[in-house]
N, C-alpha and C positions, 0 to 999 in steps of 0.2 A: 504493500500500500504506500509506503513511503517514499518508494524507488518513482512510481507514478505521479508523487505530488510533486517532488524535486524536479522532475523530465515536464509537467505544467510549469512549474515556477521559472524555471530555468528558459523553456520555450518562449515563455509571456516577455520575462526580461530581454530574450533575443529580438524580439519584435519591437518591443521598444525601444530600445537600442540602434533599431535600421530604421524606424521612424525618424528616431531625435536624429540622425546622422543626415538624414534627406534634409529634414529642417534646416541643418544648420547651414546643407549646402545650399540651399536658396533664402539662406536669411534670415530664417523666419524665428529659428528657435532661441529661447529663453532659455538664462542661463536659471533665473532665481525657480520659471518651471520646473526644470529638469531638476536642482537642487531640491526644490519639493517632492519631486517624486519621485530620488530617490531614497529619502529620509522615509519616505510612507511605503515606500518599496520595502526598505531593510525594517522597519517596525512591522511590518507584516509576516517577513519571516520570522522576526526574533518572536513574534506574538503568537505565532501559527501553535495550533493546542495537537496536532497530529504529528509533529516534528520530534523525532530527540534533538536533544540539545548536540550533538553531535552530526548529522544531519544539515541542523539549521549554520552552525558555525560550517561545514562542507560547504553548502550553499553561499554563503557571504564571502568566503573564500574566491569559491569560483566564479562571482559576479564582480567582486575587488572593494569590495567594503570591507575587508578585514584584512588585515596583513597576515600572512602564515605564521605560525609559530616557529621562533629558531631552535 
């Protein structure tokens, strides 16, 4: 079940990601936007009730809100 929510989570942020990037090449995109979402992006995995805690730090990793541990 997990492995499915992370491949959604993971998929939505890809989308977003080639969204914001079109944006920015025509213009259009905000920075303080995209600063909002992705503040609402990582509070929604750290808040997600179906995640371990290990999971959700995988996820933040792979999206670049968290630096890996040395």
């Amino acid at each position: 079940m997990s492995d499915e929510i992370k491949t959604q989570i993971m998929s939505a942020w890809n989308r977003y990601a080639d969204e914001q990037g079109k944006r920015y090449k025509k213009n259009e995109g905000s920075t303080t936007q995209h600063e909002d979402y992705c503040r609402l992006f990582k509070k929604g995995i750290v808040d997600h009730p179906k995640l371990s805690k290990r999971d959700k730090e995988e996820l933040l990793v792979k999206i670049g809100f968290a630096a890996q541990p040395a």
